[in-house]
VEXTOR-764922 format. One line per field, with one value per residue: x, y, z of N, C-alpha, C in turn; residue number from 1. Coordinates in steps of 0.001 Angstrom, whole numbers, plus 500000, padded with zeros to 6 digits. Layout:
BEGIN
n_X	c(X;...)
n_Y	c(Y;...)
n_Z	c(Z;...)
ca_X	c(X;...)
ca_Y	c(Y;...)
ca_Z	c(Z;...)
c_X	c(X;...)
c_Y	c(Y;...)
c_Z	c(Z;...)
seq	c(NUM;...)
END
This chain:
BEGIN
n_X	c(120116;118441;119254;117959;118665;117758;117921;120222;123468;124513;127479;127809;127598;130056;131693;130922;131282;134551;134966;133159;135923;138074;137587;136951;140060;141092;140732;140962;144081;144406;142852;144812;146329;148531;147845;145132;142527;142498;140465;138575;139592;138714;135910;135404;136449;135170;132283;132361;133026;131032;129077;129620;129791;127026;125915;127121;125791;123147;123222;123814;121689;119590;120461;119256;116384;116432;116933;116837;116914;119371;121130;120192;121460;124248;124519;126404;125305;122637;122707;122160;119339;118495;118763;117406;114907;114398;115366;112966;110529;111294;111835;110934;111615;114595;115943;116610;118772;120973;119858;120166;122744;123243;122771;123765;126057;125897;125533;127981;129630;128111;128355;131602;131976;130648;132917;134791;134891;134736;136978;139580;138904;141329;143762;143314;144591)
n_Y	c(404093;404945;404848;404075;401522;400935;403516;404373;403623;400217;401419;403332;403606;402989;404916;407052;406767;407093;409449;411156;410085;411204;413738;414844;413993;416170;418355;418192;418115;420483;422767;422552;424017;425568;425752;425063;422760;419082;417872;420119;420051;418169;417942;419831;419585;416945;417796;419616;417512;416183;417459;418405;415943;415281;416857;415926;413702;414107;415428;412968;411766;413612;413801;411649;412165;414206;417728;419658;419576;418941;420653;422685;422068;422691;425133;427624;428257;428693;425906;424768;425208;424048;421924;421349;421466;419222;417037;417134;416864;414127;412658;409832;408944;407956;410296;410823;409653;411550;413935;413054;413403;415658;416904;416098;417172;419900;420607;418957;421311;423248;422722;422601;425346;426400;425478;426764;429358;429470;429985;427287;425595;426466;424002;422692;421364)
n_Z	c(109222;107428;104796;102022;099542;097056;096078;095883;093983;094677;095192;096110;099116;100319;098882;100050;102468;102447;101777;103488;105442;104479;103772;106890;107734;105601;106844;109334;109188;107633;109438;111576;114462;116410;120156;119470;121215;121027;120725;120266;117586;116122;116598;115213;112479;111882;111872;110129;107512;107747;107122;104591;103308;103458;102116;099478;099533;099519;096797;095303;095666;094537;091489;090681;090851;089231;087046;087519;090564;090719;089799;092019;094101;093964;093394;095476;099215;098428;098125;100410;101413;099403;100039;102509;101827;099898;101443;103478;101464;100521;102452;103599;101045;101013;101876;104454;105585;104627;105725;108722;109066;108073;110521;112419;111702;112060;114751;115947;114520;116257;118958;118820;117871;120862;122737;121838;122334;125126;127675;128604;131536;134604;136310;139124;140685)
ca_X	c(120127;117638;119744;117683;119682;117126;117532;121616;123907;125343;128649;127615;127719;131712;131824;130706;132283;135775;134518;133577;136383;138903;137446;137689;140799;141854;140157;141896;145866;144358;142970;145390;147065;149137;147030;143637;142475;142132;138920;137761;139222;138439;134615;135140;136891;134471;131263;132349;133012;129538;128229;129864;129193;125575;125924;127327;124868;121917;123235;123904;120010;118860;120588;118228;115030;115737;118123;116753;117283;120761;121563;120334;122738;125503;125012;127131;124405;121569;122653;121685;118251;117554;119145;116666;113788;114597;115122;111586;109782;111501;112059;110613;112431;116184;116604;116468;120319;121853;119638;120372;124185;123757;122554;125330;127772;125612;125500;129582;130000;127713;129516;133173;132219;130490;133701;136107;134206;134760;138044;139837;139141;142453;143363;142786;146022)
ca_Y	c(405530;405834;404544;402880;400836;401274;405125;405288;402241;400125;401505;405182;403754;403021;406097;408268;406753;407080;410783;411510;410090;411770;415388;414814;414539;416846;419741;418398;418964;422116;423650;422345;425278;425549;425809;424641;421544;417762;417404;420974;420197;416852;418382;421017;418807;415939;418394;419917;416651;415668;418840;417700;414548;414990;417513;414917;412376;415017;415562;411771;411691;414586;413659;410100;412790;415236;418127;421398;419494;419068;421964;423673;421430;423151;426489;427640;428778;427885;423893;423916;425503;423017;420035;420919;421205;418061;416112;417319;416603;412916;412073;408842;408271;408054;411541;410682;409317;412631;414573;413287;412972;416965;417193;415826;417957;420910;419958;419111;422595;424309;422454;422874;427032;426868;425251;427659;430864;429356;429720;426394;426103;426345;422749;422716;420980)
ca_Z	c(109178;106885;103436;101243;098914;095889;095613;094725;093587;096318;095225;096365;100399;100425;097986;101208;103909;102564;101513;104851;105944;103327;103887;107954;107853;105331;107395;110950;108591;107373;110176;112772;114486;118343;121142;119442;121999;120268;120785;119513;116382;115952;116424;113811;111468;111637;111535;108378;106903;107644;106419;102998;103212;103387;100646;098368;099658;098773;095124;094386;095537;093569;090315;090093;090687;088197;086749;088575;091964;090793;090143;092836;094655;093045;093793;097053;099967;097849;098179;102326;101409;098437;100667;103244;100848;099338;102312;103702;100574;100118;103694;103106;099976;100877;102454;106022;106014;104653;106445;109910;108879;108373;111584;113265;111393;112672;116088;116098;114686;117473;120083;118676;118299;121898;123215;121294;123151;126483;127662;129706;133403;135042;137078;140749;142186)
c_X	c(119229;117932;118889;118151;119167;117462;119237;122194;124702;126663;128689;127807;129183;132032;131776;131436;133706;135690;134272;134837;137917;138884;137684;139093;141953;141510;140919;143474;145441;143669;143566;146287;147693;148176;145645;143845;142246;140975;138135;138224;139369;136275;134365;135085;135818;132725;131190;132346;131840;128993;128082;129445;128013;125488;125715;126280;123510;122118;123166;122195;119057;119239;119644;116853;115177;116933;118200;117188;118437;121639;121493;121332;124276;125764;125121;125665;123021;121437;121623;119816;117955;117552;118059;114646;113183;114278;113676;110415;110081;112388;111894;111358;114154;116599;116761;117901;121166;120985;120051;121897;124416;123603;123256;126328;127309;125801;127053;130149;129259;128313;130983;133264;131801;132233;134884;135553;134981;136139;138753;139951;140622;142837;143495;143582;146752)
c_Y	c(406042;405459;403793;402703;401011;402538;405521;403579;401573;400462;402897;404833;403912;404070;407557;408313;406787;408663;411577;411460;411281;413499;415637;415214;415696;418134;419416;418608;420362;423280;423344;423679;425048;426080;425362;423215;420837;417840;418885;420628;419329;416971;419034;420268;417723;416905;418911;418923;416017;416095;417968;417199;414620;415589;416497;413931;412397;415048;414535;411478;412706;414305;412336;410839;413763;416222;419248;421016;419724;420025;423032;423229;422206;424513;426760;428638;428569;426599;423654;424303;424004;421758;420424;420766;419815;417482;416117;416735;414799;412231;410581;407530;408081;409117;411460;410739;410921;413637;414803;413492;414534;417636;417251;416503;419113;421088;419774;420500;424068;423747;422895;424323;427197;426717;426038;428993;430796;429243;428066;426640;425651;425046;423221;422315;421733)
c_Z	c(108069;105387;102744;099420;097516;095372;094946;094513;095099;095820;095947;097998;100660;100151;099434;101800;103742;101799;102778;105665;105610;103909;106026;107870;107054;106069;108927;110481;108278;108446;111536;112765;115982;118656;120721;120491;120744;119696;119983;117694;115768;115540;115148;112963;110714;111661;109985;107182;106645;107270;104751;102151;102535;102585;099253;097753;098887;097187;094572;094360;094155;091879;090312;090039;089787;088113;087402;089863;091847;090842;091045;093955;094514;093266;095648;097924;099325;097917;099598;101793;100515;098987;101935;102774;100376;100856;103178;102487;100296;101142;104083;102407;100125;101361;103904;106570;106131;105610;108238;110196;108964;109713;112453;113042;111902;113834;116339;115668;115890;118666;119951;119030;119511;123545;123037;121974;124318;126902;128978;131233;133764;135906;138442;141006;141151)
seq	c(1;2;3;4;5;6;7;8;9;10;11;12;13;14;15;16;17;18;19;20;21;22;23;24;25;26;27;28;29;30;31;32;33;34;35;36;37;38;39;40;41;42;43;44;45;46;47;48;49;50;51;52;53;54;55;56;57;58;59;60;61;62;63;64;65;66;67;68;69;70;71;72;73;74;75;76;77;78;79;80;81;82;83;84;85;86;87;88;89;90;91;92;93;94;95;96;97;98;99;100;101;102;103;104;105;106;107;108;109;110;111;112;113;114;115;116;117;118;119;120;121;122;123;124;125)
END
């Protein structure tokens, strides 16, 4: 996916994936509600987590390049701009992973909201 092993410590891969996994499911207990379907909020849940994720993934990158990246990491709605900045500029270098990782959480949140619009077709027998 794009990780290369030089750019954070190998302790930072485990560090994710039980970060991803962690924020998943604290977002499918906190936004479970009656009548949402499984699967929509299994989408949500696990999009936002990836969002995160790749957040995280972006800052552990940006703190080894420098202190302005980091910080722009840090500020809320300013992070997605600087994380797509970054990952364009050092696409190459180690940004590829979080980048496509945010992709996926984008992509699970435009499916989950196109599926929450649409209301269930009724069954046929």
């Amino acid at each position: 996916m794009g990780f290369d092993p030089g750019q954070l410590p190998a302790s930072a891969a485990p560090l994710l994936l039980v970060c991803f996994g962690a924020l998943s499911v604290a977002f499918i207990r906190g936004l479970d509600a009656p009548g949402i379907r499984s699967l929509d909020l299994l989408l949500l849940a696990t999009g936002l987590g990836a969002l995160l994720t790749a957040l995280l993934w972006f800052f552990l990158l940006a703190v080894r390049r420098g202190p302005l990246w980091s910080l722009a990491m840090l500020v809320p709605y300013v992070n997605l701009l600087a994380a797509s900045s970054f990952a364009r500029r050092y696409w190459n270098e180690g940004a590829r992973g979080p980048a496509i990782l945010g992709l996926l959480g984008i992509a699970g949140e435009t499916i989950a909201s196109l599926r929450l619009m649409i209301p269930p077709l009724p069954p046929l027998v």
